[in-house]
C-alpha positions in Angstrom: 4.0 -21.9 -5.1 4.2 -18.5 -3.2 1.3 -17.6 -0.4 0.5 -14.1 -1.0 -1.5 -12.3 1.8 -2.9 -8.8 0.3 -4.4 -5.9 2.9 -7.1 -3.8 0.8 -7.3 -6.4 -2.0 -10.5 -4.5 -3.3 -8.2 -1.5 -4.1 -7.6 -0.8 -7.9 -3.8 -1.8 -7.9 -4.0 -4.3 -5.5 -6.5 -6.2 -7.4 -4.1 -6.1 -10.5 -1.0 -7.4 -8.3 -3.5 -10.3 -7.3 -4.5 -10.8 -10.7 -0.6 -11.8 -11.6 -0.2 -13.9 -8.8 -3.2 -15.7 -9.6 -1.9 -16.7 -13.0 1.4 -18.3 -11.1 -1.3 -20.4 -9.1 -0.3 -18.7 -5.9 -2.4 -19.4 -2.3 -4.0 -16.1 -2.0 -5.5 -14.4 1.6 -7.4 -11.5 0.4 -8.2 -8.5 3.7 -10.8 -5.7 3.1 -13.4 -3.7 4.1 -15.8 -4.4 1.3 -17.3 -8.2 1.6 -19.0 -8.5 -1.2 -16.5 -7.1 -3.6 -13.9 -9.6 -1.7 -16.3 -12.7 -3.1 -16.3 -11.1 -6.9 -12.4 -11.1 -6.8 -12.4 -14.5 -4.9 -14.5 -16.2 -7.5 -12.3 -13.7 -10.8 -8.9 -15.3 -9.2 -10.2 -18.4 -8.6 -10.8 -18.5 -12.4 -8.0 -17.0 -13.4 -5.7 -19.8 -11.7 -4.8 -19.1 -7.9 -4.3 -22.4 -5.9 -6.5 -21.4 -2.9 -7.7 -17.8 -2.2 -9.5 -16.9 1.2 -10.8 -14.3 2.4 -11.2 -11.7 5.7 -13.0 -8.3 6.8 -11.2 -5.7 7.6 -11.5 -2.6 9.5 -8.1 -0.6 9.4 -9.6 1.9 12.0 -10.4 -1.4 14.3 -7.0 -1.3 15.7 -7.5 -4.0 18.5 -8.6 -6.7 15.6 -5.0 -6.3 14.0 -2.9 -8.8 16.0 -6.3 -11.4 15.6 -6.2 -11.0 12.2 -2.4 -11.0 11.2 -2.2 -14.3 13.0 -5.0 -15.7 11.0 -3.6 -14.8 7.7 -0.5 -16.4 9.2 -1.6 -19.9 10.6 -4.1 -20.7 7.5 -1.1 -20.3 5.0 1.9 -21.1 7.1 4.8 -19.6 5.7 4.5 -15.9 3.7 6.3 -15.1 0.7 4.7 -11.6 0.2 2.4 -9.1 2.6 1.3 -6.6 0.5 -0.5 -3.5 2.1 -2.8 -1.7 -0.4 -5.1 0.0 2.1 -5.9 3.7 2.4 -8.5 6.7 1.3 -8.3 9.7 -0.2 -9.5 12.3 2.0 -11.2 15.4 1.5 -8.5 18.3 2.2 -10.5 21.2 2.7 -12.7 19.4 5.4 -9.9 18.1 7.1 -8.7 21.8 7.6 -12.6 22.8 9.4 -12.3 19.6 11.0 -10.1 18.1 12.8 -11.6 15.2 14.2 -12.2 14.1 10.3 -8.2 15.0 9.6 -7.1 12.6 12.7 -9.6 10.1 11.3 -7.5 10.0 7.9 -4.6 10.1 9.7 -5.6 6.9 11.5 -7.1 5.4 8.2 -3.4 6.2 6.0 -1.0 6.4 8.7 -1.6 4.4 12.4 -3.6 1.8 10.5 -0.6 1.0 8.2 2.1 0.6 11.2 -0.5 -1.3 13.1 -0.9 -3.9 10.9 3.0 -3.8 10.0 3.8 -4.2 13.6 2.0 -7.5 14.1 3.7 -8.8 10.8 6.9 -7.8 11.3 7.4 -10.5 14.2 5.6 -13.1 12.4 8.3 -12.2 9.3 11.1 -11.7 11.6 10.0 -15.1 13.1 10.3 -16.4 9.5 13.2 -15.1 8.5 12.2 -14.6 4.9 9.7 -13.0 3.0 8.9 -9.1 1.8 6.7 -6.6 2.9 5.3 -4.0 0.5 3.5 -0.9 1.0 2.2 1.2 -1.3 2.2 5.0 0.4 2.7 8.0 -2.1 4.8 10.2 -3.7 2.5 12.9 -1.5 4.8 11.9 1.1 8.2 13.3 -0.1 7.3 16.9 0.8 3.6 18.7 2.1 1.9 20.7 -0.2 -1.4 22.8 0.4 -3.5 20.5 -1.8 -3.2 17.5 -0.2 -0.6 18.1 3.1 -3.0 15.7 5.7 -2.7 12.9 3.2 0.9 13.2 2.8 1.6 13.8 6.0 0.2 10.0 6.7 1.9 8.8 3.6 5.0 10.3 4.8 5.0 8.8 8.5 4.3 5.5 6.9 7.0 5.6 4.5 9.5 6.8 7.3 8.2 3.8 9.1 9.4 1.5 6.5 12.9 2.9 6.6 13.4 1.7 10.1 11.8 -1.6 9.8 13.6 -2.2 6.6 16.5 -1.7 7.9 15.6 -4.1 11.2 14.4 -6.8 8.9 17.4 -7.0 6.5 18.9 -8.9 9.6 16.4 -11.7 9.2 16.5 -11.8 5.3 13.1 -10.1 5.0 12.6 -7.5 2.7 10.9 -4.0 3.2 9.4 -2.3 0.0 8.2 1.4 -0.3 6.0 1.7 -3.4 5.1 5.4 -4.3 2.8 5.7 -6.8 2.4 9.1 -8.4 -1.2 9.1 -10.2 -2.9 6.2 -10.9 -6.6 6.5 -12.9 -8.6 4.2 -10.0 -12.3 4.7 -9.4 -10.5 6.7 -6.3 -9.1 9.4 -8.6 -12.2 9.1 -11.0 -13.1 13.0 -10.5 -9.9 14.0 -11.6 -8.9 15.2 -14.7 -6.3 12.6 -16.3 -2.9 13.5 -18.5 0.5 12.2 -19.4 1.5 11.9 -16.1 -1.4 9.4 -14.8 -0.6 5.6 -15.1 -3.1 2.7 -15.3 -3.5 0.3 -11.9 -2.7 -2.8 -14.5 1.0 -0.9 -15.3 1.6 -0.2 -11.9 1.0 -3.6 -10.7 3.4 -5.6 -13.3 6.0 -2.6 -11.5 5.5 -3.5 -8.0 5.4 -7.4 -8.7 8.3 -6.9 -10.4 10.4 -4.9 -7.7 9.3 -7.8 -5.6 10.3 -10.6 -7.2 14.0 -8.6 -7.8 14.1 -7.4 -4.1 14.4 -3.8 -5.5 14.6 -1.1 -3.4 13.4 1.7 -5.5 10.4 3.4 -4.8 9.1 5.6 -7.5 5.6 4.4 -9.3 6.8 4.4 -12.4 9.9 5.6 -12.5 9.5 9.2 -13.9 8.0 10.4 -10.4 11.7 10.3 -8.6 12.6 13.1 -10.8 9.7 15.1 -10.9 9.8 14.4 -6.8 13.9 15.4 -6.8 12.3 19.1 -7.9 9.9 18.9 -5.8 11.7 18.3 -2.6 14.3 20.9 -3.5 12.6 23.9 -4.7 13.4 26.6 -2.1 10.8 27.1 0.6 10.5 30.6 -0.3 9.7 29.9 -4.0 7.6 27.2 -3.0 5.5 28.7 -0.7 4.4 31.0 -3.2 3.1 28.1 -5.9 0.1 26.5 -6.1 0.8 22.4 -6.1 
């Protein structure tokens, strides 16, 4: 029976990743922002299955409540098999350029929240000496690009973040996993028009419960997105600069 401790469980995909572990009977700890959507999912995993589920508030911009909260997560299940950080907003890129108290705020929110919260666990996991961390950042993070460069510049950090403490962790037996989704149709990305390229949250969660479970270390959400990012990243600056992505 694994204990599963989810940051943003109200998120699209992090709802489906709890939705499988429910089925396994799993001992859930569910953190978000959102209170009353936390007790709809409590009482939807509870049906579906999962041994125990509980439940916190969360404010990723509260960073002085991080360590507090980690350690709660930690003591009520004991040892953790999984830390999944779901987490994040999608922020208005055009205001963030006007405004740059609203760009460091997303920054915070995407970025410094994530390694905040992946600080605290890191020594409880390290302490452990087993277990995996996932995070889900973004493709947005491989390279900046005029539509979206404040929320990949978080993405990115976060992702770069993950390379170190990966790589830290392996000494302990504790796995680090980036997951970078390209689009997925959530009620986030609802005013966006969809096409081949988008995935559903339920097709990206059987990927990243997947990748767990095999202690994979790829990152691309699904799999498609590390060659359309390989063309990406290596267009030359002086054609890029003159495309609108």
């Amino acid at each position: 029976m694994q204990n599963i401790i989810i940051i943003g469980a109200t998120s699209a995909m992090a709802k489906e990743v709890a939705k499988l572990y429910a089925i396994e009977k799993a001992n859930l700890y569910l953190i978000a922002r959102d209170t009353p959507k936390l007790d709809t999912i409590k009482q939807d995993l509870t049906i579906r299955g999962a041994n125990t589920v509980h439940t916190a508030p969360f404010d990723a911009n509260q960073f002085n409540s991080h360590q507090t909260l980690i350690e709660q997560a930690f003591n009520t299940l004991g040892r953790v098999d999984v830390l999944l950080v779901a987490h994040g907003s999608l922020p208005n890129q055009e205001l963030c350029q006007t405004d740059s108290m609203k760009a460091i705020e997303e920054l915070n929110t995407n970025g410094v929240s994530v390694i905040s919260i992946l600080t605290h666990a890191a020594t409880k996991m390290e302490q452990q000496k087993t277990g995996n961390i996932t995070v889900i950042t973004s493709v947005a993070g491989d390279r900046g690009r005029q539509s979206n460069y404040v929320y990949g510049a978080a993405k990115g950090m976060v992702s770069i973040f993950l390379q170190g403490l990966a790589q830290r962790l392996s000494k302990s037996g504790v796995h680090v996993l980036d997951i970078k989704p390209g689009f997925v149709d959530t009620p986030m990305t609802a005013e966006f028009d969809k096409g081949a390229l988008w995935a559903k949250p339920e097709k990206v969660a059987q990927i990243i419960k997947k990748r767990i479970s095999k202690k994979s270390s790829f990152s691309y959400t699904p799999a498609f997105w590390f060659v359309i990012m390989t063309i990406i990243k290596f267009v030359p600056k002086f054609i890029f600069d003159k495309v609108k992505l």
